[in-house]
C-alpha positions as CSV (number, residue, x, y, z in Angstrom):
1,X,90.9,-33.4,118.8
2,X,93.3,-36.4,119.2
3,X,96.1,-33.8,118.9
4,X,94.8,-31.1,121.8
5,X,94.4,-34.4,123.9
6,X,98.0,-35.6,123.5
7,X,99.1,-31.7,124.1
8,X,96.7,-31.7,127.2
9,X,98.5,-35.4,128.5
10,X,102.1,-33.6,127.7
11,X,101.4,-30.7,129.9
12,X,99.7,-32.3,132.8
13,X,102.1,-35.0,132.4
14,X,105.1,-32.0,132.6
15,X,103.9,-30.3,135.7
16,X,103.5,-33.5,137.6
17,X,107.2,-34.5,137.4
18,X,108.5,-31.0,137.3
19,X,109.5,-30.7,140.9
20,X,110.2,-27.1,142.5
21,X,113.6,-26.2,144.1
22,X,112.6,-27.0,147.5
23,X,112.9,-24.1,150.4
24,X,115.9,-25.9,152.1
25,X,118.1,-26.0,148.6
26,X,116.7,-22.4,148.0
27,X,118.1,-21.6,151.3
28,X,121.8,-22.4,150.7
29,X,122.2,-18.6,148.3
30,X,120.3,-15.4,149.1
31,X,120.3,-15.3,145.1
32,X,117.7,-18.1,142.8
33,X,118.5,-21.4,142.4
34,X,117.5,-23.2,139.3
35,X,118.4,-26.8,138.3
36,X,119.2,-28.6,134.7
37,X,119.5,-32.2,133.6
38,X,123.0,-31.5,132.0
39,X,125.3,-34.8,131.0
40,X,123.0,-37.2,133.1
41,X,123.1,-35.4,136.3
42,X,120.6,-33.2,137.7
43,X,122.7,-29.8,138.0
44,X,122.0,-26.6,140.1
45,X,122.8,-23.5,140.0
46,X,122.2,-20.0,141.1
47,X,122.0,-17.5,139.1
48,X,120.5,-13.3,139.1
49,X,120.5,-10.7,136.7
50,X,120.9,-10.1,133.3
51,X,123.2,-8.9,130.4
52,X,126.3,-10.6,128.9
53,X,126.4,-14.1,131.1
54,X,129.1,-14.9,133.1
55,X,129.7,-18.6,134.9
56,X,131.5,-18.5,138.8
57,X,132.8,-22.0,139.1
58,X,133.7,-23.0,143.0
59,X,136.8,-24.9,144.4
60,X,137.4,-26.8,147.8
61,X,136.5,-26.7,150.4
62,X,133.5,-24.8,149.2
63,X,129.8,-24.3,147.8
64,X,128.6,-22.3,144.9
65,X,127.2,-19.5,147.6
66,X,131.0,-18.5,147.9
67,X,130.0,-16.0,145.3
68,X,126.9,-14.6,146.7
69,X,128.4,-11.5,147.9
70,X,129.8,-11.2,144.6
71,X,126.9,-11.8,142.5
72,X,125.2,-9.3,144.2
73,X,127.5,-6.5,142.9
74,X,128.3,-8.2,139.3
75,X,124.4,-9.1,138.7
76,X,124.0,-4.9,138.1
77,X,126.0,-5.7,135.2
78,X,125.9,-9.2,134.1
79,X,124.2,-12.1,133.9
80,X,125.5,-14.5,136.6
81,X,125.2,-18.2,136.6
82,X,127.3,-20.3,139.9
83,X,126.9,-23.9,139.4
84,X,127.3,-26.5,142.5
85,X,129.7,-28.3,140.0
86,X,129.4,-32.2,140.3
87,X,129.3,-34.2,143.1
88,X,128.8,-30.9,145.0
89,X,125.3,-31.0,147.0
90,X,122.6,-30.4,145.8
91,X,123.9,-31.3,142.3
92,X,124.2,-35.2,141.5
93,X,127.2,-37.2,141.9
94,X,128.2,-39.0,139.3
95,X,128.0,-42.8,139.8
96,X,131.7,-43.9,137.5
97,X,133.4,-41.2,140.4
98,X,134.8,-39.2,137.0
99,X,135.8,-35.5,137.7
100,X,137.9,-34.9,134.9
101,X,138.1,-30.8,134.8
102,X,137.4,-31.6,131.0
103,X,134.2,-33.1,131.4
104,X,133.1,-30.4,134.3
105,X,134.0,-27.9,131.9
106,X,131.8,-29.7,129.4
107,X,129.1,-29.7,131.7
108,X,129.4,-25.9,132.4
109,X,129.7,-25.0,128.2
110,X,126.0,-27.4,128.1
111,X,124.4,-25.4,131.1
112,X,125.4,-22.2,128.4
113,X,124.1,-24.2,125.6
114,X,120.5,-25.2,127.1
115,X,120.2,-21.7,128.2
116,X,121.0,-20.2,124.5
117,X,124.2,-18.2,125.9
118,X,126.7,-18.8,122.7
119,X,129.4,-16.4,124.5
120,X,130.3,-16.4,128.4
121,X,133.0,-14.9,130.4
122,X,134.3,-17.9,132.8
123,X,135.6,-16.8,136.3
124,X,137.0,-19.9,138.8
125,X,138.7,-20.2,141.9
126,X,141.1,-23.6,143.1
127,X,139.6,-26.7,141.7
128,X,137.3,-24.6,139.7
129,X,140.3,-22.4,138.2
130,X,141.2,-26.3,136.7
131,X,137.9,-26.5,135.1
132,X,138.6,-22.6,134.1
133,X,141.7,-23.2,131.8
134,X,140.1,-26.9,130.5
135,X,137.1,-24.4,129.3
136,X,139.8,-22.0,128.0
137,X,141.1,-25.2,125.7
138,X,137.9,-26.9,124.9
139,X,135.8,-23.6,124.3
140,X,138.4,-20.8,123.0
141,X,135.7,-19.2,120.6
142,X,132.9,-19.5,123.2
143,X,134.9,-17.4,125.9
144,X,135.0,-13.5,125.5
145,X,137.6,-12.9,129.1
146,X,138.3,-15.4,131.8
147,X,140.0,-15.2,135.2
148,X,141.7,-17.7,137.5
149,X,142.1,-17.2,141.1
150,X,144.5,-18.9,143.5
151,X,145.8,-21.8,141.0
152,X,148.7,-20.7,138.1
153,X,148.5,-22.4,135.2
154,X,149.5,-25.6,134.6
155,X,152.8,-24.8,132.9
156,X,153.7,-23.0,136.1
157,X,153.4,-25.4,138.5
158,X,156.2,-27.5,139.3
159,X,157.2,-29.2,142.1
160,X,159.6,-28.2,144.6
161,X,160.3,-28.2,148.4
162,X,158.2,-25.1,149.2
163,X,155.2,-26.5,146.9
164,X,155.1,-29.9,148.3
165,X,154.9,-28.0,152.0
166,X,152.1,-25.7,151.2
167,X,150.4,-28.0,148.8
168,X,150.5,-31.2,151.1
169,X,146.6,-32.1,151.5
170,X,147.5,-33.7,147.9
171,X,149.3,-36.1,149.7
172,X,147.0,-36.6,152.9
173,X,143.8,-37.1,150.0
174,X,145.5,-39.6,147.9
175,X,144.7,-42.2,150.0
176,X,141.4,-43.2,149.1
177,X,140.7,-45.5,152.1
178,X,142.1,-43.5,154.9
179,X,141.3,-39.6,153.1
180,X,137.8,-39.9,153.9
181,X,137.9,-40.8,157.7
182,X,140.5,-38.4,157.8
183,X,138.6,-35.7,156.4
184,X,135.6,-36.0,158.7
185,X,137.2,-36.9,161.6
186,X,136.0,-34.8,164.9
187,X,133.5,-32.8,162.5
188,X,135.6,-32.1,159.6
189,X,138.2,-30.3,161.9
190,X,140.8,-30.6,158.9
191,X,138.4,-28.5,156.5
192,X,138.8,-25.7,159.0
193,X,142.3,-26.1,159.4
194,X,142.6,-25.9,155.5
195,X,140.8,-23.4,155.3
196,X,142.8,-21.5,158.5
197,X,146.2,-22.1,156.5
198,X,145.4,-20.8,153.4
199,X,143.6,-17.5,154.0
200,X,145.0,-17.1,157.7
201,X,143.6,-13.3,157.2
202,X,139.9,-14.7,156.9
203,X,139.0,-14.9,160.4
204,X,134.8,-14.8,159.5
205,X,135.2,-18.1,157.4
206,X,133.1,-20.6,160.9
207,X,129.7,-20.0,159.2
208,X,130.8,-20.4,155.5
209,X,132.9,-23.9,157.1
210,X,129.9,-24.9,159.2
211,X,127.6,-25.1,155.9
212,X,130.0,-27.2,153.8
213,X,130.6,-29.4,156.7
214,X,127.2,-30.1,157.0
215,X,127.0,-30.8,153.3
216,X,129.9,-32.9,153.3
217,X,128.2,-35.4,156.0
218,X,125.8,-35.9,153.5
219,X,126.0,-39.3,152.0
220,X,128.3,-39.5,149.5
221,X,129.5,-36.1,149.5
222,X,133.0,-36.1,151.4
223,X,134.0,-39.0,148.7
224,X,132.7,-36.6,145.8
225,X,134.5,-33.3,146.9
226,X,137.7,-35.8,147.4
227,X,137.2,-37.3,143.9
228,X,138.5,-34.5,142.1
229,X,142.2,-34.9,143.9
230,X,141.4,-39.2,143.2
231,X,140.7,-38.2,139.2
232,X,143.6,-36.1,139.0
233,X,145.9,-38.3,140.6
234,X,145.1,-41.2,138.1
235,X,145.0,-38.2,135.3
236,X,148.2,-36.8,136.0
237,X,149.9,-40.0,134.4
238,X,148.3,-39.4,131.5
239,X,149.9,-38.2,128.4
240,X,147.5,-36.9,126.9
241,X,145.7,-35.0,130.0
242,X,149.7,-33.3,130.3
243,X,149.4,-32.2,126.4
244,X,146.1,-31.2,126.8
245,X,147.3,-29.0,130.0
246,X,150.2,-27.3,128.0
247,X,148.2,-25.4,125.9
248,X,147.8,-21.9,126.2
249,X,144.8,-19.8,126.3
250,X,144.3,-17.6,123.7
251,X,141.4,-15.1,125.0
252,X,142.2,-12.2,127.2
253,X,142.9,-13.3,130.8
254,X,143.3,-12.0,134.0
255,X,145.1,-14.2,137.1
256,X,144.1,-13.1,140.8
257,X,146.3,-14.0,144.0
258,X,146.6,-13.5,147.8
259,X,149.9,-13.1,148.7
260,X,149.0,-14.9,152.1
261,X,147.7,-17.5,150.1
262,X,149.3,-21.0,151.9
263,X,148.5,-23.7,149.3
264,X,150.6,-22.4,146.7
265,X,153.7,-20.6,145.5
266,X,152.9,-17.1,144.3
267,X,156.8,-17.1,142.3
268,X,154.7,-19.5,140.3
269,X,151.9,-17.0,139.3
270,X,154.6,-14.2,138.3
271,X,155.6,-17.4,136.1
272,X,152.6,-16.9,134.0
273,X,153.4,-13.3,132.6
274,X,156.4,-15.2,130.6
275,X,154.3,-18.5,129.7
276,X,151.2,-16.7,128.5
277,X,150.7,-15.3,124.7
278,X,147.4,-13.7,124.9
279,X,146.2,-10.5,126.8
280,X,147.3,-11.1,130.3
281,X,146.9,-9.6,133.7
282,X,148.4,-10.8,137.0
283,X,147.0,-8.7,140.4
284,X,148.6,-10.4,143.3
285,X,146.6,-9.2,146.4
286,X,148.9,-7.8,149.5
287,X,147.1,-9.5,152.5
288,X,144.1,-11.5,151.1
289,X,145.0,-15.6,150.8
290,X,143.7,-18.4,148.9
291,X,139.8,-17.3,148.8
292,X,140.9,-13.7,147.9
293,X,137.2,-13.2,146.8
294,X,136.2,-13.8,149.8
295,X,138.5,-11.6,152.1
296,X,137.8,-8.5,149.7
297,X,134.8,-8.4,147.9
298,X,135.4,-5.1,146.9
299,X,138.7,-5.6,145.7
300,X,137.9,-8.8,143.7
301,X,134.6,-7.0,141.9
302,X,136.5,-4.2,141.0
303,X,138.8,-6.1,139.4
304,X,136.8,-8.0,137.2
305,X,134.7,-5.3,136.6
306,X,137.5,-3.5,135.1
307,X,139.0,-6.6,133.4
308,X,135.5,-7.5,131.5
């Protein structure tokens, strides 16, 4: 008796502090959004389908929905998963401002590990290609293929005059005090002028901007995206974060680019064919830029569909 009454306490007690995905956080992906307590933040993330898993891990300026369109081809296959990584609405931000891609990528491998998944395929663009190759490091026997888009790996970037040009919002963010009121000044008009310089093909990208803008004027949120250029500022000084960056991944690995991209140097991708050890692909993209899987769905499906 006692014990059917502590079971009866338990599940009430359950379904009173379970709380639903509410409509207007179901309304940011056409696709389910679920939500996990994962390293002390409350984590979201949409996912459809099923199969062998894969995780789509977002950069800047941007939202996990970027890969809606994709998901909806991939989920016939696959089993997707699209995390808002941290500090990305509506998942938490963290309250020591730590972005480290090494602990994202830890908080990516524990959304697989709650769910069961003991093998994933990793795909991430910008910031989340960063969290992409930390995974690659951290989680070599967990990862079956993975694919990078718009960043090179670290070994391959170095800095020179044509990098520090297309790569100068480094600069403009590491200001802590003044990147912020930067950043939203006259309604974010620098996100859309990011956004307008590195994909200068992607003329549809108002609606997509107007979302994240509205998101980023959320409290908090502006200071969260920009943490992950503060944490890797403070990181890059560190010894072991560069040793840890040398590595190189030793799954099979494919490397997308836009050769319109304007944050980067694509001599720098065709680096990677030399620097790499492992199965390696490199499709640079003739007129797509920096959100390549943005500008041609098509394109960027196939090619993971024929990669995995």
């Amino acid at each position: 008796m006692r014990f059917l009454l502590a079971f009866f306490i338990l599940f009430v007690g359950l379904n009173l502090f379970s709380q639903p995905i509410s409509d207007e956080i179901q309304s940011l992906s056409k696709h389910l959004i679920e939500r996990s307590t994962i390293n002390s933040l409350d984590y979201y993330y949409i996912e459809e389908g099923v199969g062998e898993t894969i995780f789509l891990l977002h950069g800047f300026p941007d939202m996990a929905n970027t890969w809606d369109e994709s998901i909806d081809e991939l989920s016939k296959k696959y089993h997707c998963v699209a995390p808002f990584l941290r500090g990305y609405y509506p998942t938490g931000i963290p309250s020591d401002g730590n972005y480290d891609p090494r602990l994202i990528a830890d908080d990516v491998n524990k959304i697989a590990e709650e769910m069961g998944i003991k093998n994933y395929y990793v795909i991430g663009q910008d910031w989340g290609a960063s969290v992409a190759y930390s995974m690659f490091n951290l989680f070599p026997d967990k990862i079956i293929k993975g694919v990078t888009i718009a960043v090179p790996h670290p070994t391959c970037i170095k800095a020179n005059p044509a990098l520090l040009i297309k790569a100068r919002h480094f600069l403009k963010f590491a200001n802590e005090k003044k990147a912020v009121s930067y950043t939203k000044k006259n309604n974010f008009r620098y996100i859309d002028k990011l956004i307008e310089r590195w994909s200068p093909g992607w003329t549809h990208y108002k609606s997509t901007s107007n979302l994240i803008k509205e998101k980023f004027a959320m409290e908090g949120r502006t200071e969260a995206a920009l943490g992950y250029y503060w944490s890797f500022n403070k990181l890059r000084k560190d010894k072991s974060f560069s040793e840890f960056n040398s590595q190189i991944p030793q799954m099979p690995m494919l490397t997308l680019v836009g050769k319109e991209d304007g944050a980067l140097v694509i001599g720098q991708f065709k680096k990677m064919k030399q620097k790499m050890n492992t199965d390696f692909e490199l499709m640079i993209h003739e007129t797509a830029g920096h959100f390549l899987h943005r500008e041609d769905v098509d394109y960027f499906v196939k090619a993971v569909l024929d990669f995995f």
